[in-house]
C-alpha atoms as an extended CHARMM CRD file, in Angstrom:
* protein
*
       263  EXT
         1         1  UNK       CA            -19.1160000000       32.7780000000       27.9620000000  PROA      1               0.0000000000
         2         2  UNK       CA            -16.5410000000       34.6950000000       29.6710000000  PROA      2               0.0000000000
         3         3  UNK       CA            -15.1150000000       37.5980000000       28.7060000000  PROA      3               0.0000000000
         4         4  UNK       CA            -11.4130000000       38.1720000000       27.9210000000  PROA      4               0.0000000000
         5         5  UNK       CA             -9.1510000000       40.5240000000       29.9460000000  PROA      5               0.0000000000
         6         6  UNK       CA             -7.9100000000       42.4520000000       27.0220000000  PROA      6               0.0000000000
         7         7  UNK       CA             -5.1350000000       45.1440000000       27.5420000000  PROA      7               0.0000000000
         8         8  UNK       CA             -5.0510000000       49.2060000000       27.9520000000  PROA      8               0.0000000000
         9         9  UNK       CA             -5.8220000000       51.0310000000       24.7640000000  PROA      9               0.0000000000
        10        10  UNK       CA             -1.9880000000       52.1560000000       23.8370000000  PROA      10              0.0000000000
        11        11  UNK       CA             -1.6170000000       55.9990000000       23.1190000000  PROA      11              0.0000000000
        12        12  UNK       CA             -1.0860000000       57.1210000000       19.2810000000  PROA      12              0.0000000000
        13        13  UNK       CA              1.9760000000       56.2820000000       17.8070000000  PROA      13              0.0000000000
        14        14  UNK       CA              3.1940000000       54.3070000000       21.2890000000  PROA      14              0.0000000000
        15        15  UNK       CA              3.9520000000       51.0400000000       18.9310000000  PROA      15              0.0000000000
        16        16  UNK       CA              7.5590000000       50.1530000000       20.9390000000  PROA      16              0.0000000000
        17        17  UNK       CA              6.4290000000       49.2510000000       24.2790000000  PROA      17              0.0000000000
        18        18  UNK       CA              6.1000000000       45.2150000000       23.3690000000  PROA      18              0.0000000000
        19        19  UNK       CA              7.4650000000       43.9880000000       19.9900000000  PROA      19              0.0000000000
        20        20  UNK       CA              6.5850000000       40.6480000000       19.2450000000  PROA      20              0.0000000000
        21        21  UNK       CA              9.1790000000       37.2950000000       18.4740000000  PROA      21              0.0000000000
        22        22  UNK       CA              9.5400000000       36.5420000000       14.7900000000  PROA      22              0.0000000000
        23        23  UNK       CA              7.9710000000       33.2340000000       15.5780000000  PROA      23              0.0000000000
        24        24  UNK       CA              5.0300000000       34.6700000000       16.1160000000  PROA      24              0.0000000000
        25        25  UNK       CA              4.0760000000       36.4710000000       13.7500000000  PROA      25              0.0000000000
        26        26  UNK       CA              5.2680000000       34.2550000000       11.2000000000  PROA      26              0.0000000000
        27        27  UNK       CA              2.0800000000       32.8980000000       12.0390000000  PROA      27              0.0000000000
        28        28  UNK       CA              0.8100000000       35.7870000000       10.0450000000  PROA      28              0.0000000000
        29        29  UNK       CA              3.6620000000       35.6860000000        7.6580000000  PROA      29              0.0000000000
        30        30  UNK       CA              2.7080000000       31.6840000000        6.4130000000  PROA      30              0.0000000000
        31        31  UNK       CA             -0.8850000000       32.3460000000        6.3750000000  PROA      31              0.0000000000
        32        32  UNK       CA             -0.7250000000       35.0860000000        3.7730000000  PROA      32              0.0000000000
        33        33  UNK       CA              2.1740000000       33.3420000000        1.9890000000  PROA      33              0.0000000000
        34        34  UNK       CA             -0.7190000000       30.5140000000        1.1940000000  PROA      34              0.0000000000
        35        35  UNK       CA             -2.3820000000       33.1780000000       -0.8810000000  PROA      35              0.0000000000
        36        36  UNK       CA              0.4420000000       35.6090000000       -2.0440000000  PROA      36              0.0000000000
        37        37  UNK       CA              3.9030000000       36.1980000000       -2.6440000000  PROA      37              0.0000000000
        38        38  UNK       CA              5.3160000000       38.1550000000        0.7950000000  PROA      38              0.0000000000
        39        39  UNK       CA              8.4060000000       40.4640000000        0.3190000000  PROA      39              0.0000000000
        40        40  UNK       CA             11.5720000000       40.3780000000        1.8870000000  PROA      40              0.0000000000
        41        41  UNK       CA             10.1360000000       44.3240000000        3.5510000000  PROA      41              0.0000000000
        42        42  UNK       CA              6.6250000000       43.0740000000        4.0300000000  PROA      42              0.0000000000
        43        43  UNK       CA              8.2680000000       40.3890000000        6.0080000000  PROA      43              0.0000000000
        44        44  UNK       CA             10.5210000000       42.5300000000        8.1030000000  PROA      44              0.0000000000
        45        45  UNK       CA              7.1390000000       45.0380000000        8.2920000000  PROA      45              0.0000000000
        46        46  UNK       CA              4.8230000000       42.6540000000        9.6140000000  PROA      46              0.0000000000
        47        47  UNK       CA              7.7660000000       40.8940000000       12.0830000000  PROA      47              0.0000000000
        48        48  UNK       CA              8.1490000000       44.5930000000       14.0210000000  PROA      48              0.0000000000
        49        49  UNK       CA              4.1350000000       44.8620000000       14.2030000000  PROA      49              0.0000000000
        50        50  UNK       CA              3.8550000000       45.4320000000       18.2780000000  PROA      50              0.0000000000
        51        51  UNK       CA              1.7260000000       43.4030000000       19.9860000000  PROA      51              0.0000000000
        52        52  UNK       CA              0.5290000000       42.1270000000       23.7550000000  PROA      52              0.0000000000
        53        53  UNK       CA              0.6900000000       38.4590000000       24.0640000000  PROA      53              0.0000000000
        54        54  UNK       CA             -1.5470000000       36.6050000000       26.4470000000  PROA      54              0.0000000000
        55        55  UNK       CA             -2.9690000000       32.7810000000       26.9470000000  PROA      55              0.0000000000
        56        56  UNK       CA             -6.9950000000       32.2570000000       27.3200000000  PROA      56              0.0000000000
        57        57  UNK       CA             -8.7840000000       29.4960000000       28.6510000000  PROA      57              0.0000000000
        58        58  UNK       CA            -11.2330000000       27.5080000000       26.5250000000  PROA      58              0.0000000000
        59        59  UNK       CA            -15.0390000000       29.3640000000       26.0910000000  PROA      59              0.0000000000
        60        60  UNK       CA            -14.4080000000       32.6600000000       27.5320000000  PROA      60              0.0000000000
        61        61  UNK       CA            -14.8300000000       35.2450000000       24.9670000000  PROA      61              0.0000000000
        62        62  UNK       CA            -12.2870000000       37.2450000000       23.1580000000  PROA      62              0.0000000000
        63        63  UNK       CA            -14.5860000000       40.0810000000       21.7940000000  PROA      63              0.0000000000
        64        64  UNK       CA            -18.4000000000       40.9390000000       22.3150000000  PROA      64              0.0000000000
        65        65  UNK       CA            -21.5190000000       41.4310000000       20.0580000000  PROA      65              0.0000000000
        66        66  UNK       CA            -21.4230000000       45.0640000000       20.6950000000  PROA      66              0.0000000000
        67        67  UNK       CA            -18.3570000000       46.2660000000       21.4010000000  PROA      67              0.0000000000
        68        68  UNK       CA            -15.4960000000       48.8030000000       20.1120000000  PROA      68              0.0000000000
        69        69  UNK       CA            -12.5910000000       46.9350000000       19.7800000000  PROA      69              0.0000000000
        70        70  UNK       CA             -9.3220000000       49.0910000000       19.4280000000  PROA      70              0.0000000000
        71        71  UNK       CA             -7.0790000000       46.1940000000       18.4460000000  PROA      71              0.0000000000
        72        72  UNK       CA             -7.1560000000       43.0020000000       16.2690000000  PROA      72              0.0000000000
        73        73  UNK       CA             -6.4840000000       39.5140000000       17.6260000000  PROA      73              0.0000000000
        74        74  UNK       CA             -4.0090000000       37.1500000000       15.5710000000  PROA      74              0.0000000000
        75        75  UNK       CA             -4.2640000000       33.4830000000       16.7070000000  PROA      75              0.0000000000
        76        76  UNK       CA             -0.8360000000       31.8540000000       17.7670000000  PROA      76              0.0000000000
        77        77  UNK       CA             -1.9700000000       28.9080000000       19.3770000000  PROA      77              0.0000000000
        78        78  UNK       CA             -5.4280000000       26.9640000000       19.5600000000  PROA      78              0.0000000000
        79        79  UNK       CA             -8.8550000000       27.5510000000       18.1140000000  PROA      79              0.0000000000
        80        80  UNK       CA            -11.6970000000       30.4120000000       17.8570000000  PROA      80              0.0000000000
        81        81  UNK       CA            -15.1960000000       30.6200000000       16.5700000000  PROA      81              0.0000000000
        82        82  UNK       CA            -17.3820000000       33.4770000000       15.5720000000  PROA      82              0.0000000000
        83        83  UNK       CA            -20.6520000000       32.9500000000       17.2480000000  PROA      83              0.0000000000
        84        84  UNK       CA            -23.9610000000       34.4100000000       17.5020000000  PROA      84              0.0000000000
        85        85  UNK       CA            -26.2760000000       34.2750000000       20.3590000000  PROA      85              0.0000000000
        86        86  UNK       CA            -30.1700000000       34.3260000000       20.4640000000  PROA      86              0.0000000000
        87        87  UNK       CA            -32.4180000000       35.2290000000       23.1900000000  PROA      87              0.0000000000
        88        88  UNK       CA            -33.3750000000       31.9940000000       24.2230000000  PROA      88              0.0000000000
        89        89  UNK       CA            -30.2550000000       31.2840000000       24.2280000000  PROA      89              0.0000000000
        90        90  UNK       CA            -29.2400000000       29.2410000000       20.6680000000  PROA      90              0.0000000000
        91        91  UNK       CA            -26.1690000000       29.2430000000       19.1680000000  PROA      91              0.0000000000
        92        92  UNK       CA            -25.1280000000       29.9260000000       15.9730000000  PROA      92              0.0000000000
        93        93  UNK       CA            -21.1700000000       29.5000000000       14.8320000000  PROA      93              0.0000000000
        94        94  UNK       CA            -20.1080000000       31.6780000000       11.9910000000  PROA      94              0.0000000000
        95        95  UNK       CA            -16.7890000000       30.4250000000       11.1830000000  PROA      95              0.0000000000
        96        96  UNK       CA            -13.8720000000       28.2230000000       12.9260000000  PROA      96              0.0000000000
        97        97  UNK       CA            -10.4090000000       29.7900000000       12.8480000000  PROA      97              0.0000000000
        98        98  UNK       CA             -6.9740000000       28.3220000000       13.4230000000  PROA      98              0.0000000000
        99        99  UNK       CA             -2.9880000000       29.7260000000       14.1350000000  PROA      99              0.0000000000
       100       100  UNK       CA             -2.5300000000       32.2700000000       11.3110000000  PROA      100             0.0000000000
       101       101  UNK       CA             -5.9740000000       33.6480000000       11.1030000000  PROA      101             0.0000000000
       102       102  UNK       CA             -7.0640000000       37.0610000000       12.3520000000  PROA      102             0.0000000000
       103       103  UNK       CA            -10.9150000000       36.8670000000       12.7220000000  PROA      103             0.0000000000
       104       104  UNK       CA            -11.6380000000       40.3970000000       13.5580000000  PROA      104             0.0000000000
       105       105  UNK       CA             -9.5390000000       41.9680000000       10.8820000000  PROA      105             0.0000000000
       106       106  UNK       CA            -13.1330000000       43.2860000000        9.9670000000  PROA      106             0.0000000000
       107       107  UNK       CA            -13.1020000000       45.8960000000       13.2050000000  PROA      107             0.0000000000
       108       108  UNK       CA            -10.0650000000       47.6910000000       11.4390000000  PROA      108             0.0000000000
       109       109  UNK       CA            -13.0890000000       49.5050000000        9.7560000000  PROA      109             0.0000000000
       110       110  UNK       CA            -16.3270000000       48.3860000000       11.5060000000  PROA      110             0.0000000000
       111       111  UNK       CA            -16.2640000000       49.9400000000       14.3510000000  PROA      111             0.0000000000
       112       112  UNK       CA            -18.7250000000       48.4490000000       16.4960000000  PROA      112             0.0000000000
       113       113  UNK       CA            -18.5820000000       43.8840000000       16.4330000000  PROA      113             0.0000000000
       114       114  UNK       CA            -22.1990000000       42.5050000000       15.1670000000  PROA      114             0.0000000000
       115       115  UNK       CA            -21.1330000000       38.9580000000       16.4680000000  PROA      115             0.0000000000
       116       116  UNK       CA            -18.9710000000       37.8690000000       19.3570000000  PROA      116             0.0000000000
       117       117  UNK       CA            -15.1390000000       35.9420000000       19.1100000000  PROA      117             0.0000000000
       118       118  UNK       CA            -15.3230000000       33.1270000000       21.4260000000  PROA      118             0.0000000000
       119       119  UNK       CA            -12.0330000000       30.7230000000       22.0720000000  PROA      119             0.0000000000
       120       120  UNK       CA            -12.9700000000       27.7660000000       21.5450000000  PROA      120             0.0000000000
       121       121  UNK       CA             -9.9310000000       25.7010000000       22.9250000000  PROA      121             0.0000000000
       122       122  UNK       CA             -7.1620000000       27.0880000000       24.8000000000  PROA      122             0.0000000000
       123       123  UNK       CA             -5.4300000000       29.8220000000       23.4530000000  PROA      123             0.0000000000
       124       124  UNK       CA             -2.6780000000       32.2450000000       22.6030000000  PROA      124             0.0000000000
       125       125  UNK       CA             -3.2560000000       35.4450000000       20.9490000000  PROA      125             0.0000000000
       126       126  UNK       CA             -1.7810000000       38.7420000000       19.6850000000  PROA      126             0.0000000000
       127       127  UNK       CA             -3.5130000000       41.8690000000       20.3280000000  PROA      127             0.0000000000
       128       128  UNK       CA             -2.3600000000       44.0940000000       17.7300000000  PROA      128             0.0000000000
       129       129  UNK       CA             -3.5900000000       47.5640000000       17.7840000000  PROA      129             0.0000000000
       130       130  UNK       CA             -5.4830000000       49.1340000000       14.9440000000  PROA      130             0.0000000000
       131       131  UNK       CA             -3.3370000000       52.2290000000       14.6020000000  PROA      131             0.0000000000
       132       132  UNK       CA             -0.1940000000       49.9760000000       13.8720000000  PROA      132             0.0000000000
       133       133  UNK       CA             -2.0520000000       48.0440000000       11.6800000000  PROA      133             0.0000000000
       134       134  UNK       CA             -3.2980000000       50.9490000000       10.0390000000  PROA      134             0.0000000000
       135       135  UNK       CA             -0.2160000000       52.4700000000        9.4970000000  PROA      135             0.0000000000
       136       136  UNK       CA              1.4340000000       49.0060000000        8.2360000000  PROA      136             0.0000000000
       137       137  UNK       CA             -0.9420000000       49.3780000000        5.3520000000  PROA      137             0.0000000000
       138       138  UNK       CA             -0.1580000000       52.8740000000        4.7540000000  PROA      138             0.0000000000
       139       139  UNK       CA              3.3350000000       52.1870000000        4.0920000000  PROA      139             0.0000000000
       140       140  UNK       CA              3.1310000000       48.9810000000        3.0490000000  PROA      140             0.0000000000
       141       141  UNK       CA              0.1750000000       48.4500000000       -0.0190000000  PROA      141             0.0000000000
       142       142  UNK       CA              1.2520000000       44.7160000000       -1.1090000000  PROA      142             0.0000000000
       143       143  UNK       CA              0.0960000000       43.8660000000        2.7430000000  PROA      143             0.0000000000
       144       144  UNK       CA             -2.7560000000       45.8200000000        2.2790000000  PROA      144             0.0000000000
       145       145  UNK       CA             -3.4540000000       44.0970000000       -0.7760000000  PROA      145             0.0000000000
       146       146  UNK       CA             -3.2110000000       40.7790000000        0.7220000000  PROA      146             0.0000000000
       147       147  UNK       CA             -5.2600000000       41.9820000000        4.1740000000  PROA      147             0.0000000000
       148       148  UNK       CA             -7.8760000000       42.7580000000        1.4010000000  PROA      148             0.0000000000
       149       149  UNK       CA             -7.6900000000       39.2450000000       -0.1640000000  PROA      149             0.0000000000
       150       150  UNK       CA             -7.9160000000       37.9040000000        3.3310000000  PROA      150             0.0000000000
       151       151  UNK       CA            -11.5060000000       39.4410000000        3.8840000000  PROA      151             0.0000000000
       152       152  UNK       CA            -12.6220000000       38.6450000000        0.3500000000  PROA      152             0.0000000000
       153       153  UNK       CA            -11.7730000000       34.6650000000        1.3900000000  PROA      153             0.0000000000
       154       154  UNK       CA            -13.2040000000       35.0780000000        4.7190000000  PROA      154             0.0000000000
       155       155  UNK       CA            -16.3650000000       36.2320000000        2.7980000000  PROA      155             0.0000000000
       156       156  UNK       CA            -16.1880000000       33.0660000000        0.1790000000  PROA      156             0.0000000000
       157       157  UNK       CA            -16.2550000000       30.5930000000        3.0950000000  PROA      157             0.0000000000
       158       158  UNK       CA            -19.2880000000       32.7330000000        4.3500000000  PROA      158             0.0000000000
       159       159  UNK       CA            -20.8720000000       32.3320000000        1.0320000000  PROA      159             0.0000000000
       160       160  UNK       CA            -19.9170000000       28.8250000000        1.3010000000  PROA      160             0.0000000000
       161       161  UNK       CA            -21.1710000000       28.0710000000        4.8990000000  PROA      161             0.0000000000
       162       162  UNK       CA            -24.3420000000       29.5000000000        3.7870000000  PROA      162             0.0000000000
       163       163  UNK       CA            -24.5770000000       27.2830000000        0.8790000000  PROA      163             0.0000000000
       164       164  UNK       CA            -23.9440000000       23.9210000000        3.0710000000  PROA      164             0.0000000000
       165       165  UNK       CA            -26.4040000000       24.7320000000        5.7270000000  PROA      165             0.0000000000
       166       166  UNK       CA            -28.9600000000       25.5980000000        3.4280000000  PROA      166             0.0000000000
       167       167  UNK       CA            -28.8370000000       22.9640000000        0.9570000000  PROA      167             0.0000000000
       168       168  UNK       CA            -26.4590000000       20.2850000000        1.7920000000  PROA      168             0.0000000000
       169       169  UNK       CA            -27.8940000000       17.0540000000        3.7590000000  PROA      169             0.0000000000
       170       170  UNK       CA            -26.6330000000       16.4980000000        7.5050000000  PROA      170             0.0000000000
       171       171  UNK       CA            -23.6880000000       14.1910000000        6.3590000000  PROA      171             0.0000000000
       172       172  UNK       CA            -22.6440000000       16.5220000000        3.5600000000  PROA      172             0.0000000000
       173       173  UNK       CA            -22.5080000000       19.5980000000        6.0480000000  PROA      173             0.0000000000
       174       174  UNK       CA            -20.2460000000       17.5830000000        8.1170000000  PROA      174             0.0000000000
       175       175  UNK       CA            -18.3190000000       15.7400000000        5.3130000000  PROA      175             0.0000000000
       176       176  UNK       CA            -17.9110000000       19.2810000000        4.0270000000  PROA      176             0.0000000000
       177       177  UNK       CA            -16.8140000000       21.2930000000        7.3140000000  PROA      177             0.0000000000
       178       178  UNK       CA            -14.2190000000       18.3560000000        7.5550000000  PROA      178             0.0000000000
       179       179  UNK       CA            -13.1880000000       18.9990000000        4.2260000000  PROA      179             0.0000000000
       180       180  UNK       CA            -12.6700000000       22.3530000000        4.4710000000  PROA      180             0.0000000000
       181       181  UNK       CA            -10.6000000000       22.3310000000        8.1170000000  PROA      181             0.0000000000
       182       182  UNK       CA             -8.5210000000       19.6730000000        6.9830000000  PROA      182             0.0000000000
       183       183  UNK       CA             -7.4040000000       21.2680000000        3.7700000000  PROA      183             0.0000000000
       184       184  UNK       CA             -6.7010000000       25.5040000000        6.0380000000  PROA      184             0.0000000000
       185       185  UNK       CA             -5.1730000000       23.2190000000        8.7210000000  PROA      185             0.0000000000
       186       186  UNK       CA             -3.2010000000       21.6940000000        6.2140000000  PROA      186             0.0000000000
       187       187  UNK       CA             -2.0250000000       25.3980000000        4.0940000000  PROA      187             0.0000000000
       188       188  UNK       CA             -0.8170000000       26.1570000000        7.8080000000  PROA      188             0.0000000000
       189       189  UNK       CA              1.5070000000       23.1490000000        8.2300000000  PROA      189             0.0000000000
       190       190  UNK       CA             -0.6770000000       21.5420000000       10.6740000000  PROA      190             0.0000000000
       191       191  UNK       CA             -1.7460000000       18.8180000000        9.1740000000  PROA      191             0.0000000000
       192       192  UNK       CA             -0.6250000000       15.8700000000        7.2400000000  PROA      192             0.0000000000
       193       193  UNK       CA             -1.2280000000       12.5070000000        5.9710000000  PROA      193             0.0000000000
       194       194  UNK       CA             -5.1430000000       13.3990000000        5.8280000000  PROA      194             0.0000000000
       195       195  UNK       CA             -4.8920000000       13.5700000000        9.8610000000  PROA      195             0.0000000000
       196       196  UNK       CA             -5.5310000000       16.8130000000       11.7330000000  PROA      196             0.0000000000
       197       197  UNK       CA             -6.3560000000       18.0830000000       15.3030000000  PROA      197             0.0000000000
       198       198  UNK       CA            -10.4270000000       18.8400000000       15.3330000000  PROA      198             0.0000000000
       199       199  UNK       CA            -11.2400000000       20.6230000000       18.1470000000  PROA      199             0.0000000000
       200       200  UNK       CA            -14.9650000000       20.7860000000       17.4080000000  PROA      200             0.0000000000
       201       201  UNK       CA            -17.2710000000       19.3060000000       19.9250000000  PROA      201             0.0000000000
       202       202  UNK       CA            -20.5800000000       17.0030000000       18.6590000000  PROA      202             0.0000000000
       203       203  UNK       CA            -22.2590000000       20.2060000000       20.0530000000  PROA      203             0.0000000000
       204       204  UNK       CA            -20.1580000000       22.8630000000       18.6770000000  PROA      204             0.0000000000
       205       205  UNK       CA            -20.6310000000       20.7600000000       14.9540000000  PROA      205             0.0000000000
       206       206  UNK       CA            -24.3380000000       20.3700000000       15.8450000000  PROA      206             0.0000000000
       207       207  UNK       CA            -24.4420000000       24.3110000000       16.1240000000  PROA      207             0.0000000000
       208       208  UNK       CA            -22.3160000000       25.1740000000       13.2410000000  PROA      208             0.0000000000
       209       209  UNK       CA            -24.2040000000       22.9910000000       10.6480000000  PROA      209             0.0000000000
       210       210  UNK       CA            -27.7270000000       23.9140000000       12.2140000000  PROA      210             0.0000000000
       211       211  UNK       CA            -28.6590000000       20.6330000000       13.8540000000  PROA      211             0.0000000000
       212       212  UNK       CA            -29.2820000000       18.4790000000       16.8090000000  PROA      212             0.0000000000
       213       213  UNK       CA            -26.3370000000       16.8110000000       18.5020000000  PROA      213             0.0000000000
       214       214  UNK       CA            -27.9850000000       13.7590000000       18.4530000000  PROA      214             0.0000000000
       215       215  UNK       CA            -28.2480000000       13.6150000000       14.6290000000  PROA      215             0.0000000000
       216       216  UNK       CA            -24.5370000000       14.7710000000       14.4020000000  PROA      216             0.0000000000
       217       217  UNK       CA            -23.6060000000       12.0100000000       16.5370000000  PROA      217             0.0000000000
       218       218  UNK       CA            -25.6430000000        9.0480000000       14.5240000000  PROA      218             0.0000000000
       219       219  UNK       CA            -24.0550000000       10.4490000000       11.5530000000  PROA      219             0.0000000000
       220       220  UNK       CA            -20.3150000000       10.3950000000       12.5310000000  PROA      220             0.0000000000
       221       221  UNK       CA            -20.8410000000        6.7540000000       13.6270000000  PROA      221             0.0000000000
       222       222  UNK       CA            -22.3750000000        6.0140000000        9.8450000000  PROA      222             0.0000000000
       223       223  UNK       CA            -19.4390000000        7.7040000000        8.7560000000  PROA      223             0.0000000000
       224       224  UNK       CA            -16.7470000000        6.0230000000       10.1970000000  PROA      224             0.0000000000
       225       225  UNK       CA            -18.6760000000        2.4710000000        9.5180000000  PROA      225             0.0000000000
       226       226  UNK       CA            -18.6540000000        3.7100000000        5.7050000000  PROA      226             0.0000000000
       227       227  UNK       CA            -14.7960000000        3.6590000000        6.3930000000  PROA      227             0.0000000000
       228       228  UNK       CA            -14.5720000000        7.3820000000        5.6020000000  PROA      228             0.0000000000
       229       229  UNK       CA            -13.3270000000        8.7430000000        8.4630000000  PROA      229             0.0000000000
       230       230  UNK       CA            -12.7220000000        7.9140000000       11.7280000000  PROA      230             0.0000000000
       231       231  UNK       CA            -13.3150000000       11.0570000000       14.8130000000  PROA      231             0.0000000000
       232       232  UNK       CA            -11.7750000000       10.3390000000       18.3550000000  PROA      232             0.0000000000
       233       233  UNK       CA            -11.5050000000       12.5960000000       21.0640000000  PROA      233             0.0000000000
       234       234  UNK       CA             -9.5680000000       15.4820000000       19.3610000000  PROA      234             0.0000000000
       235       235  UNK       CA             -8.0940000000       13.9950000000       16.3540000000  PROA      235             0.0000000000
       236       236  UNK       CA             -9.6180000000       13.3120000000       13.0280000000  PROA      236             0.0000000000
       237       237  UNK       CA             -8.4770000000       10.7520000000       10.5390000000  PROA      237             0.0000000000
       238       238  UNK       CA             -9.4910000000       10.9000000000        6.8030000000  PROA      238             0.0000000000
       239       239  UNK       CA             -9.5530000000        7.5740000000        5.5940000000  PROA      239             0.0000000000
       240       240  UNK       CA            -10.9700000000        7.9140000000        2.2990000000  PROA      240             0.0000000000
       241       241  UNK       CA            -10.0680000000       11.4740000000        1.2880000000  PROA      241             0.0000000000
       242       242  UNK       CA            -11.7660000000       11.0940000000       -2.3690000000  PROA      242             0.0000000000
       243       243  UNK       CA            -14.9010000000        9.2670000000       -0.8450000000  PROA      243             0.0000000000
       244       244  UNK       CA            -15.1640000000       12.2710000000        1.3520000000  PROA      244             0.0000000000
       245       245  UNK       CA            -14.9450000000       14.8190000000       -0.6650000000  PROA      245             0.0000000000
       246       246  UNK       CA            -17.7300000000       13.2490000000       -2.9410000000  PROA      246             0.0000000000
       247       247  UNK       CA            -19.7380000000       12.9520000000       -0.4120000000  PROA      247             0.0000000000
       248       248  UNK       CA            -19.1930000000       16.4970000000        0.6460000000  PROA      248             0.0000000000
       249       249  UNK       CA            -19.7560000000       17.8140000000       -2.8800000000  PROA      249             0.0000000000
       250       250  UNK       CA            -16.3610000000       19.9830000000       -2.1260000000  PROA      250             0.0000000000
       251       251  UNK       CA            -14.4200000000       21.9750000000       -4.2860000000  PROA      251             0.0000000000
       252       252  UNK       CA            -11.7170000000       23.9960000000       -2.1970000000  PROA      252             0.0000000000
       253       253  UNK       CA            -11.8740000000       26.5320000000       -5.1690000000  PROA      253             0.0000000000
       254       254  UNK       CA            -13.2780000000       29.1140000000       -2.7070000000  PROA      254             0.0000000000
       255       255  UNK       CA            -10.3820000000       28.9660000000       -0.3450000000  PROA      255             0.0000000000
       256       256  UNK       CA             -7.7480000000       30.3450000000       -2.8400000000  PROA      256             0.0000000000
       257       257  UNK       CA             -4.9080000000       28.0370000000       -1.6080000000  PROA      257             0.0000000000
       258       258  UNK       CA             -1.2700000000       27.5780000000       -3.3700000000  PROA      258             0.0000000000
       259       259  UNK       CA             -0.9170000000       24.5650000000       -0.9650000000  PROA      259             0.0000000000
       260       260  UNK       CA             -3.1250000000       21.6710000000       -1.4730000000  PROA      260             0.0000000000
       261       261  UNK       CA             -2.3180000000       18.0960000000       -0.1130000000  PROA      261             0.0000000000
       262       262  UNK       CA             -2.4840000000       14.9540000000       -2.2550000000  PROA      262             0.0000000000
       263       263  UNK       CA             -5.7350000000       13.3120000000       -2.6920000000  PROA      263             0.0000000000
């Protein structure tokens, strides 16, 4: 994949050179409001957080296996996958992650990345830099609280990725990775009526569930003639949200959301 043009390291404590619109990082703002109760100050806190704004094309990379990353990237718009690479040249996604999410909060005290940030559509992003961040949570512990809670959901959804490719059959990997985008898509406001966006290839499925593309593509069709859901082109449609789940064996216990939609 490509690699993302990210911008200059900013000097200590040079935090006003480009504040960012409310709108954007009330991106930020909603996606920790699905998991705590955000102050009138955190608010204002986190809506002064500088940042440097730019638009990526789909599959270039955002961050490297390898590198030292000096800022954090908040999605605005689009989609992003963590990824791993091996040397003949398989992939292995990590995790999917949508407007709200910051997927390398984790470099705010690992220095060096053990896995690369790909974009997987289109998209906008925030570079933050750590030393604003850092100081945010200095003077602001209820955000540091909830950054903390962040990480320790990012790691459930590890723990229950891991689960699913290890133990689930094909169609309950994918019933289950449906499942679970429908219902953070959904916390986010951007989805409704058991219909979302899914920006996941057959491929990009086939290497986050740890099979061929061919058997993720004779499954979908056995799934959609079971009347359970129907995938076409970029939009999914849930047609049978409690048949899904079942067949998913899912429990959204392990992504700690207030906001659930109706079965």
């Amino acid at each position: 994949m490509r690699r993302a043009e990210v911008p200059p390291r900013r000097r200590k404590g040079d935090f006003d050179m480009s504040f960012a619109a409310g709108a954007d990082l009330g991106l930020l703002i909603r996606k920790l409001k699905s998991i705590i109760t955000v102050s009138d100050a955190e608010r204002s806190a986190i809506e002064r957080l500088p940042m440097t704004r730019r638009q990526l094309p789909a599959r270039q990379d955002i961050v490297r296996d390898g590198d030292h990353p000096t800022q954090c990237c908040l999605m605005l718009e689009g989609w992003a996958f963590r990824y791993k690479l091996l040397d003949e040249g398989k992939r292995q996604i990590l995790s999917v992650h949508i407007p709200g999410d910051i997927p390398d909060l984790q470099s705010l005290h690992l220095p060096v990345m053990d896995h690369n940030l790909g974009a997987l559509t289109a998209c906008t992003v925030a570079f933050i830099p750590h030393e604003a961040l850092r100081e945010l949570t200095r003077t602001h512990p209820g955000i540091t609280a909830a950054l903390w809670r962040d990480t320790l959901v990012d790691a459930a959804i590890f723990r229950e990725w891991m689960t699913n490719i290890g133990r689930r059959s094909t169609s309950g990997r994918i019933t289950h990775l449906f499942c679970e985008l429908y219902l953070k898509l959904h916390a986010m406001g951007l989805a409704e009526n058991h219909a979302c966006e899914m920006a996941l290839t057959q491929g990009d499925i086939a290497d986050a569930i740890g099979v061929s593309n061919v058997h993720v593509n004779r499954v979908l069709q056995e799934l959609r003639g079971e009347g359970l859901l129907t995938l076409q082109g970029q939009r999914l449609v849930i047609h049978d949200w409690a048949g899904l789940t079942k067949r998913a064996e899912f429990d959204p216990a392990y992504l700690h959301l207030k906001r659930a939609p109706a079965p």
